[in-house]
Kinemage of the C-alpha trace (Angstrom):
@kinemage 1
@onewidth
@group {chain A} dominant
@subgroup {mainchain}
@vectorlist {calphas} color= white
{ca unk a 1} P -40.006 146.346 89.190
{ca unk a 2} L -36.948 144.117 89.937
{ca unk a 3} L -36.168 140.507 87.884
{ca unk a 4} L -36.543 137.643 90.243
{ca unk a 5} L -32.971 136.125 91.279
{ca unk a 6} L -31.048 133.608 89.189
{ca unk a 7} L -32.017 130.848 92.149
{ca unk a 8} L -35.735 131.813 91.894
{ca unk a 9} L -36.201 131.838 88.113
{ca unk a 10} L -34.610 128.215 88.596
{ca unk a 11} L -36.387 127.195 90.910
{ca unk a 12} L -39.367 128.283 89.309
{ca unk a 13} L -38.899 126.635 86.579
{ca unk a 14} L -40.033 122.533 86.312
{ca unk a 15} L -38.051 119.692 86.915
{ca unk a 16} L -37.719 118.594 83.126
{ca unk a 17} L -37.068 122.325 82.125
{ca unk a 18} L -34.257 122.033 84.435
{ca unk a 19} L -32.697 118.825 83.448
{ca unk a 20} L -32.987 120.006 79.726
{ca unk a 21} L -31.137 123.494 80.760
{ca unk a 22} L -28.301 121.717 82.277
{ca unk a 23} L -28.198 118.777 79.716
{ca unk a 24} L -27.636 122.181 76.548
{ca unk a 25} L -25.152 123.690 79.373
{ca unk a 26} L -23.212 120.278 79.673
{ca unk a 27} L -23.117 119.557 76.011
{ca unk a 28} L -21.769 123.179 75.019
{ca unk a 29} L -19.700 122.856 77.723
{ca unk a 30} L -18.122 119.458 76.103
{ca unk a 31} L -18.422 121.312 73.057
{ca unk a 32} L -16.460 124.465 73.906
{ca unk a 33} L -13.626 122.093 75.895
{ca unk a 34} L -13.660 119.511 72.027
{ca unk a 35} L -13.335 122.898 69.894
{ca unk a 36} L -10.191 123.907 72.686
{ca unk a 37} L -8.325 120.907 72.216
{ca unk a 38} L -8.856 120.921 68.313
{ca unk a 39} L -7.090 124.468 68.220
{ca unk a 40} L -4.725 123.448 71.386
{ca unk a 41} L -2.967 120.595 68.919
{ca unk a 42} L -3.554 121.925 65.514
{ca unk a 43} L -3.947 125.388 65.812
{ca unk a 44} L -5.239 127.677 63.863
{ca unk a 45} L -5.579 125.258 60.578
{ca unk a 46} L -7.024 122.682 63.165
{ca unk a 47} L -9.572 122.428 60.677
{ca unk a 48} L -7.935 122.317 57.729
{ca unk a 49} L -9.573 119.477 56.730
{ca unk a 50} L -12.805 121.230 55.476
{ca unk a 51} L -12.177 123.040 52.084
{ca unk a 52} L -14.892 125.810 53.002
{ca unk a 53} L -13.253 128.527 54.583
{ca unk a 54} L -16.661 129.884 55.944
{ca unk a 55} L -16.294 126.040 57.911
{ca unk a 56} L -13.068 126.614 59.362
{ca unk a 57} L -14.138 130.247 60.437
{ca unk a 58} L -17.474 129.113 62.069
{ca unk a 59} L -15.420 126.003 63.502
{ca unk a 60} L -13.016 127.995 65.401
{ca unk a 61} L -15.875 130.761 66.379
{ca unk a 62} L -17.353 127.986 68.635
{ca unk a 63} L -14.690 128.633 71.232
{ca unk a 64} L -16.385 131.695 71.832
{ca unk a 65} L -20.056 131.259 70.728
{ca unk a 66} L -20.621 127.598 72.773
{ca unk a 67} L -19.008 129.251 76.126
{ca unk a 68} L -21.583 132.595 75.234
{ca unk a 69} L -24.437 129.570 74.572
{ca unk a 70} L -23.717 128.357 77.931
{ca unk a 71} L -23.553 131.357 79.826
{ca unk a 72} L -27.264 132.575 78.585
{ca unk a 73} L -28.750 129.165 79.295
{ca unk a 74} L -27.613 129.356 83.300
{ca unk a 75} L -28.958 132.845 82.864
{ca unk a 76} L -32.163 131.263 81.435
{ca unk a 77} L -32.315 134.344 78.696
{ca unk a 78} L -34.336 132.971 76.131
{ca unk a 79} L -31.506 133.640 73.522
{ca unk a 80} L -29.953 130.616 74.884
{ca unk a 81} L -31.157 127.549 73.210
């Protein structure tokens, strides 16, 4: 048994699950490209400004885990939102 294409399970899906999928892939998109130019100009203390280490950490892991968010939600793996 083969999964259906990426283009079917879209199309497949209805027009207001579709518009909700690209809305979470556009904001973690603008997410992933805010977190960028936080660490572009301040670097790695970009966040500095939050006392809580664990913050700073989870902060900075969003330029990894939003572009991973958005990947799974084109994918439409339910891990994704």
């Amino acid at each position: 048994m083969t999964r259906p294409r990426l283009g079917q399970r879209w199309s497949a899906l209805p027009v207001w699950a579709r518009w909700v999928a690209a809305t979470y892939a556009f904001a973690f998109t603008q997410g992933t490209c805010a977190h960028l130019i936080d660490l572009a100009r301040g670097g790695v203390h970009a966040y500095a400004a939050f006392p809580q280490v664990s913050l700073q950490v989870f902060f900075i892991s969003l330029v990894v885990l939003d572009p991973l968010t958005v990947f799974l939600v084109i994918r439409l793996h339910r891990a994704g939102p």
